[in-house]
VOFIKE-573410 format. One line per field, with one value per residue (C-alpha): residue number from 1; residue in three letters; chain; x, y, z. Coordinates in pm, 1 decimal. Each point is the difference from the previous one (the first is absolute). Layout:
k: c(NUM|...) $
r: c(ALA|...) $
c: c(A|...) $
u: c(X|...) $
v: c(Y|...) $
w: c(Z|...) $
// end
This chain:
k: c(1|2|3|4|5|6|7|8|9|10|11|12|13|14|15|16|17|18|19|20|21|22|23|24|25|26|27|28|29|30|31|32|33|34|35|36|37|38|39|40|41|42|43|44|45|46|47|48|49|50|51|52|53|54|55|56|57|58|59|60|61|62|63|64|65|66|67|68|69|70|71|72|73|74|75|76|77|78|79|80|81|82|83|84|85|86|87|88|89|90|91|92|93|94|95|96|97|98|99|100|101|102|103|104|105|106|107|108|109|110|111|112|113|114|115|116|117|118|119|120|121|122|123|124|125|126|127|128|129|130|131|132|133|134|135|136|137|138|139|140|141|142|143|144|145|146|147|148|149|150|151|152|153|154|155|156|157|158|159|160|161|162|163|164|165|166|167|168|169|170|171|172|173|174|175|176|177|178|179|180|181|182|183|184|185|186|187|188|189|190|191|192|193|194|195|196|197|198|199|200|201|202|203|204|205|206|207|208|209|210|211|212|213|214|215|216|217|218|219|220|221|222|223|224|225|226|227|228|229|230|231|232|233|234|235|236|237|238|239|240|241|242|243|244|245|246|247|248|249|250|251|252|253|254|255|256|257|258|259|260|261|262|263|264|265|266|267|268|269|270|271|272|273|274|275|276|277|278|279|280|281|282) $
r: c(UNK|UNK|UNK|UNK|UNK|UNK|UNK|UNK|UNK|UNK|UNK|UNK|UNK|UNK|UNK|UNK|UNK|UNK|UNK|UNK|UNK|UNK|UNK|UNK|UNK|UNK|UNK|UNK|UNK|UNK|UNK|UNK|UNK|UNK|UNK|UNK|UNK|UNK|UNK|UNK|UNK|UNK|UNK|UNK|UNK|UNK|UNK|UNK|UNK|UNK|UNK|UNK|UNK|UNK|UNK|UNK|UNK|UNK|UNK|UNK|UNK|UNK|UNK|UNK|UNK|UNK|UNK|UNK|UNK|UNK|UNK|UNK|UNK|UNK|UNK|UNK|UNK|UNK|UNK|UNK|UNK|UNK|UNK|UNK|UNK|UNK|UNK|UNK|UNK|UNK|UNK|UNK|UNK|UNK|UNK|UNK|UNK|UNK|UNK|UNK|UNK|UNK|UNK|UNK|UNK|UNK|UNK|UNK|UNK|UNK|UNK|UNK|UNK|UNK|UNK|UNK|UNK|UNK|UNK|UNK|UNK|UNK|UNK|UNK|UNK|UNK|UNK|UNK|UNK|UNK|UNK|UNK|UNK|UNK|UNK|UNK|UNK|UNK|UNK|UNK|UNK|UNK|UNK|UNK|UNK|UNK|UNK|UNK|UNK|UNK|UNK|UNK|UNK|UNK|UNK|UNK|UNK|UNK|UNK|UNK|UNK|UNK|UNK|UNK|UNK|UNK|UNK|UNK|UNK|UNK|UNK|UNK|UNK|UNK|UNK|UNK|UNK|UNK|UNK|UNK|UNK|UNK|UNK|UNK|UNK|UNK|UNK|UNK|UNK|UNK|UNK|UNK|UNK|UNK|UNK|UNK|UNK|UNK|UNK|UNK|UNK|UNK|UNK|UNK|UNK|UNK|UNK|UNK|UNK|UNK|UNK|UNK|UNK|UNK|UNK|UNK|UNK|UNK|UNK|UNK|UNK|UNK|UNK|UNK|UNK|UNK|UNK|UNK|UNK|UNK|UNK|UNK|UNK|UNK|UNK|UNK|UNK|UNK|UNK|UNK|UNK|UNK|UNK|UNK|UNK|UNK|UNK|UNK|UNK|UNK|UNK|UNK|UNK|UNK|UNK|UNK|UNK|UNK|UNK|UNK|UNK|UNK|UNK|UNK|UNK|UNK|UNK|UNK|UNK|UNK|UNK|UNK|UNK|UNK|UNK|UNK|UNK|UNK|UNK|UNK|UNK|UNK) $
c: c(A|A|A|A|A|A|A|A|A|A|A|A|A|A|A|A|A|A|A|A|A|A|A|A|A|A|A|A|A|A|A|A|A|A|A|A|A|A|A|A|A|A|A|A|A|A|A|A|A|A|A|A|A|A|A|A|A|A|A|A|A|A|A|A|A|A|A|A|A|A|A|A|A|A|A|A|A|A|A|A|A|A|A|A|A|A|A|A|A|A|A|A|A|A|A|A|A|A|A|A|A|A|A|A|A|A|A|A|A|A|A|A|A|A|A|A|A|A|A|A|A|A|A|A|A|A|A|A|A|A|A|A|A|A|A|A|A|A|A|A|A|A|A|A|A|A|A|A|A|A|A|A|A|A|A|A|A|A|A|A|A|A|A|A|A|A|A|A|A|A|A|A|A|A|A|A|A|A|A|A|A|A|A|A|A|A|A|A|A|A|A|A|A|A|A|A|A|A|A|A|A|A|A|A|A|A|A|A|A|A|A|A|A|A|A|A|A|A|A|A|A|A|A|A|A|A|A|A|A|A|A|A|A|A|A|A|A|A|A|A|A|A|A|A|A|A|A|A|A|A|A|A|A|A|A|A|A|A|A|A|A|A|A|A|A|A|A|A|A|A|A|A|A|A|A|A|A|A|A|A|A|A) $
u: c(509.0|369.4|-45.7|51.6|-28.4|353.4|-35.1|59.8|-211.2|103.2|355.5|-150.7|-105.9|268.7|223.1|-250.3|139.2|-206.5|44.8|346.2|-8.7|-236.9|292.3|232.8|-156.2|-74.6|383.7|91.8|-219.7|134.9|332.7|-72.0|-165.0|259.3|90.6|-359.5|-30.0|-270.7|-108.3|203.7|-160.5|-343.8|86.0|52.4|-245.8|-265.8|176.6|10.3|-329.8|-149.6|216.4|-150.3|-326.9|139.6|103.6|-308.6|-224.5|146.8|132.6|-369.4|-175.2|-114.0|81.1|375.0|-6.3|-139.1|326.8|208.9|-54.2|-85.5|389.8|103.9|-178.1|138.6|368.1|-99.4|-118.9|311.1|218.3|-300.2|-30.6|-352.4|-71.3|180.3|-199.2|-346.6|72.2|130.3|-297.4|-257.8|-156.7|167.1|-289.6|44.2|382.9|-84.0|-308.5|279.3|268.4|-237.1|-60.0|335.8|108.3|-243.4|173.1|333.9|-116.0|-114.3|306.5|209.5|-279.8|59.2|406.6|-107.1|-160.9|239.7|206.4|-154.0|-322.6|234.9|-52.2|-420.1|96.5|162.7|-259.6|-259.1|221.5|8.5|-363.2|-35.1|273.2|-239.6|-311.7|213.8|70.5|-350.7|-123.5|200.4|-86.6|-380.4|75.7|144.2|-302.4|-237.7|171.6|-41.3|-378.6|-16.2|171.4|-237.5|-342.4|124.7|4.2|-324.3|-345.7|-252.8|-266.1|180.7|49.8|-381.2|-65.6|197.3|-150.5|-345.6|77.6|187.2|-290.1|-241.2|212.7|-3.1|-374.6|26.9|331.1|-82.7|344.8|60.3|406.1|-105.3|-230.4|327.5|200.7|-196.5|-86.2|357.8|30.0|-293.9|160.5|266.9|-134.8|-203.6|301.2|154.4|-320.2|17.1|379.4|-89.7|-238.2|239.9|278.4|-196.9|-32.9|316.6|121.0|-232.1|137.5|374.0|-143.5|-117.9|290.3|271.4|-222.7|14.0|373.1|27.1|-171.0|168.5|332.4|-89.2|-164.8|293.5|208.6|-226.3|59.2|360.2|54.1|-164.5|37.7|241.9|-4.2|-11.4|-269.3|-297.0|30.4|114.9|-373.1|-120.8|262.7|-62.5|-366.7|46.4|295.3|-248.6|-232.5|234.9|61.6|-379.7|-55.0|322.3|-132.7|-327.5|161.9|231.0|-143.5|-2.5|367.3|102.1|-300.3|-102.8|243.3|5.1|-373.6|-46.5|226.5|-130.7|-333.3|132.5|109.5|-289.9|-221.9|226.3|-4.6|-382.5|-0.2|206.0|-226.8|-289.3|145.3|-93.0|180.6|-101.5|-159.3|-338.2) $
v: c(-67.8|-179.8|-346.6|-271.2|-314.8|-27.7|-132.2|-312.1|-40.3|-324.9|152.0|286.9|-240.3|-257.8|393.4|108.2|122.6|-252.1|-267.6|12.5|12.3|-283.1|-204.7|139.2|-107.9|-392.9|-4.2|125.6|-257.7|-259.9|31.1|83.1|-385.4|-127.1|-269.0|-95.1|-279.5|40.1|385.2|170.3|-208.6|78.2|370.8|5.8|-203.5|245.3|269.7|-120.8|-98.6|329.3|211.0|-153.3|74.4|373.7|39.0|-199.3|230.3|334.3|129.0|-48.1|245.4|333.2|152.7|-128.7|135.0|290.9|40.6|-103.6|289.9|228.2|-54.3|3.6|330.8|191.6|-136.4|177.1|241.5|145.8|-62.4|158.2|-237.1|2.9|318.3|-6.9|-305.5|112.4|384.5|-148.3|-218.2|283.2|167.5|345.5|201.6|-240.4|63.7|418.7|-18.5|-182.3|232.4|310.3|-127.1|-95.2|358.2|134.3|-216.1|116.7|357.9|-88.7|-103.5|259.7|217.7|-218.8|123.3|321.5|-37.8|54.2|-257.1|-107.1|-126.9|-239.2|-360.2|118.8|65.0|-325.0|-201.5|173.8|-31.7|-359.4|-8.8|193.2|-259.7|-262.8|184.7|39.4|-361.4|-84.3|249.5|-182.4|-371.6|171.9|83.6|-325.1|-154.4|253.4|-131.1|-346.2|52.0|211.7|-272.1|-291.1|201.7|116.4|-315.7|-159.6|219.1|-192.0|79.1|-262.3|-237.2|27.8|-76.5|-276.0|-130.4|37.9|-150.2|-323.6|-63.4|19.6|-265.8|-236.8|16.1|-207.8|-219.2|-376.5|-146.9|16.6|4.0|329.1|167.6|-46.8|165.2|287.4|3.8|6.2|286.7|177.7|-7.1|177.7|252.7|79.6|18.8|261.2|214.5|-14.7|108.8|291.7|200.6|-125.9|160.2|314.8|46.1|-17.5|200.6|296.3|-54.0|24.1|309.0|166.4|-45.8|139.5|299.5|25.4|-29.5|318.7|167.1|-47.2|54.5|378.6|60.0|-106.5|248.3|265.4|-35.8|-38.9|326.2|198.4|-179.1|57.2|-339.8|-363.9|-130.6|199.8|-309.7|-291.7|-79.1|38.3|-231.8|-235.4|-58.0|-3.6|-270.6|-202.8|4.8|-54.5|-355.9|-77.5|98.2|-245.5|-286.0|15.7|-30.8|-224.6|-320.2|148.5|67.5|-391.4|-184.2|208.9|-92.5|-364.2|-46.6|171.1|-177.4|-344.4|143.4|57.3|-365.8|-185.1|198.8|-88.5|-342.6|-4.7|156.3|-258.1|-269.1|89.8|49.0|-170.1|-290.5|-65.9|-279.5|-46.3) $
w: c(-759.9|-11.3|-134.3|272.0|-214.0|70.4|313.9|129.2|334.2|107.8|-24.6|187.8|289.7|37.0|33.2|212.3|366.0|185.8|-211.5|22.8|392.8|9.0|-150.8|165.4|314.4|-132.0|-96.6|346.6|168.2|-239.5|103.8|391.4|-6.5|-233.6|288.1|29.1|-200.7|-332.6|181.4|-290.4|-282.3|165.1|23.6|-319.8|-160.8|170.1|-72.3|-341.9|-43.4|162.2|-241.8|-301.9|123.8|54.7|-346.9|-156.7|158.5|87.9|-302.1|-182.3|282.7|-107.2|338.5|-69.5|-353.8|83.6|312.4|-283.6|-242.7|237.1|144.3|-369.8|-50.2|266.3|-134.7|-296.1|86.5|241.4|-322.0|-246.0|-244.5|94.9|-42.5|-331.0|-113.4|52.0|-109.8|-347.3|-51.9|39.1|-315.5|-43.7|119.8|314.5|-5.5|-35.3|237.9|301.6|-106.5|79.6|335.3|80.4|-54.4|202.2|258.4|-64.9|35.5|359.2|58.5|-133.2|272.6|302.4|-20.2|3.3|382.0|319.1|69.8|323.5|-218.7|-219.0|223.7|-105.4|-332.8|-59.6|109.4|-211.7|-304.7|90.9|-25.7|-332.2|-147.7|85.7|-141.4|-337.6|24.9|34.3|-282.7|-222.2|88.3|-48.3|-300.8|-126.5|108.2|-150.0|-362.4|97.9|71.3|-304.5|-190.3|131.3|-17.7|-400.0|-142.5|113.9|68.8|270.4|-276.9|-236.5|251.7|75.0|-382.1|41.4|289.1|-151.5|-338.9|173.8|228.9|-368.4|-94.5|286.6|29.1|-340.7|88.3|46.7|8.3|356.0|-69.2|-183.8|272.5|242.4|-194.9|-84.8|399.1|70.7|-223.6|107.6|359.1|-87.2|-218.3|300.0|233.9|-254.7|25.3|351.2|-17.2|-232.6|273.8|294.7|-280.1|-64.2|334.8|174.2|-322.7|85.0|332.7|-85.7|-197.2|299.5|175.1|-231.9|9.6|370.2|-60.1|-231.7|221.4|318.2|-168.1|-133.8|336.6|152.4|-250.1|60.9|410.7|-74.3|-170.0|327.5|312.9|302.8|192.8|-249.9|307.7|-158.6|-253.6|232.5|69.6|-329.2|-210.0|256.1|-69.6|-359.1|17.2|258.2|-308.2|-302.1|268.9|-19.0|-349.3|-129.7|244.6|-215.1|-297.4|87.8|-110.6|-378.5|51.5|89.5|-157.8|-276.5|-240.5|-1.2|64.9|-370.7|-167.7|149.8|-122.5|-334.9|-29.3|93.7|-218.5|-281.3|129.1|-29.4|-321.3|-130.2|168.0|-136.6|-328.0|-354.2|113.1|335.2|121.8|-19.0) $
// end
């Protein structure tokens, strides 16, 4: 996935269309009531004081963020960085496994031009489609070697040991300073467990679905190499790209949140550790 660190959302939101109309519109008012005496200075003082609260509170929502790099995606993607980006951080049996598929869709291709001309307008819009499903197979596969990354480097049956041996010790904790830090700590090895299944899962899940993918595409080849008319596979690209949208919007939340929620996981463990350390307070 590109990197997006590098944005600056309140930036983002003071640029934002709408933003910039809403002061627009205060500056017009401003000066329409400029004979009014004090009407400017209260025009701006609420316009003022409700742009601060725009840019206080704005910039922080995920539903913004999520806008925000979904607009810089797209940007991106038209000029294929994107693309680019994600191919060259696969593994190279990743980077052979998308190649293989994406010649399978050039071969379609190089089939549709050899239909009658009066099919091309269908033909477009199906290689439209089988652009997206390569785009998709390859954000799938991106996150199949973040999931693989994530689920490699802890198991859920070390966590449990963890768990288990940390709630041995607090049975025989006194200092109550201690017992809250070990709680905190127990908290979030718990929440890390819980991540692992929800991981596992949605990783079996993006599994599934590249399968599905492979599969379309070489039955999509297959049709291409004998059929007369592109519509005998109108209908069917259109239910699989209706479920490539519902399988992505359940996996979604591990493409924004996944991230960030490990590595704030990470740090308060470490925090704990270090709390509970040899030279913690008792």
């Amino acid at each position: 996935m590109s990197d997006h660190r590098s944005l600056n959302f309140t930036r983002e939101a003071f640029l934002h269309p709408a933003n910039l109309g809403f002061l627009l519109t205060v500056s017009f008012l401003a000066l329409l009531f400029s004979g009014t005496p004090w009407m400017p200075t209260i025009l701006f003082s609420i316009g003022l004081g409700l742009e601060l609260l725009y840019l206080g509170t704005v910039p922080q929502k995920p539903w913004f963020r999520r806008h925000i790099v979904s607009r810089r995606n797209e940007e991106l993607r038209r000029s294929g960085r994107i693309e680019k980006d994600q191919f060259d951080g696969l593994a190279l049996t990743q980077q052979k496994r998308f190649l293989s598929f994406r010649s399978i869709y050039e071969k379609i291709l190089v089939n549709f031009e050899r239909l009658p001309e009066s099919s091309r307008s269908l033909t477009r819009q199906l290689a439209e489609r089988l652009e997206h499903m390569v785009r998709e197979y390859l954000a799938h596969l991106v996150l199949q070697e973040r999931y693989r990354e994530y689920l490699d480097h802890t198991s859920p049956e070390s966590i449990t040991i963890e768990i288990r041996k940390l709630k041995k010790e607090m049975a025989d904790v006194t200092s109550e300073r201690l017992l809250e830090v070990k709680q905190r700590r127990l908290q979030i090895l718990e929440k890390r467990l819980t991540r692992q299944h929800v991981a596992a899962e949605k990783a079996e899940i993006c599994r599934s679905q590249q399968e599905t993918m492979e599969d379309a595409i070489r039955y999509v080849y297959e049709k291409s190499i004998t059929m007369s008319h592109p519509g005998e596979l109108d209908g069917h690209l259109d239910r699989l790209i209706g479920e490539l949208e519902e399988t992505s919007a359940i996996i979604q939340d591990i493409e924004d949140d996944f991230p960030p929620t490990y590595t704030v996981l990470k740090q308060l463990e470490s925090q704990a550790d270090d709390e509970s350390g040899p030279y913690a307070v008792r």
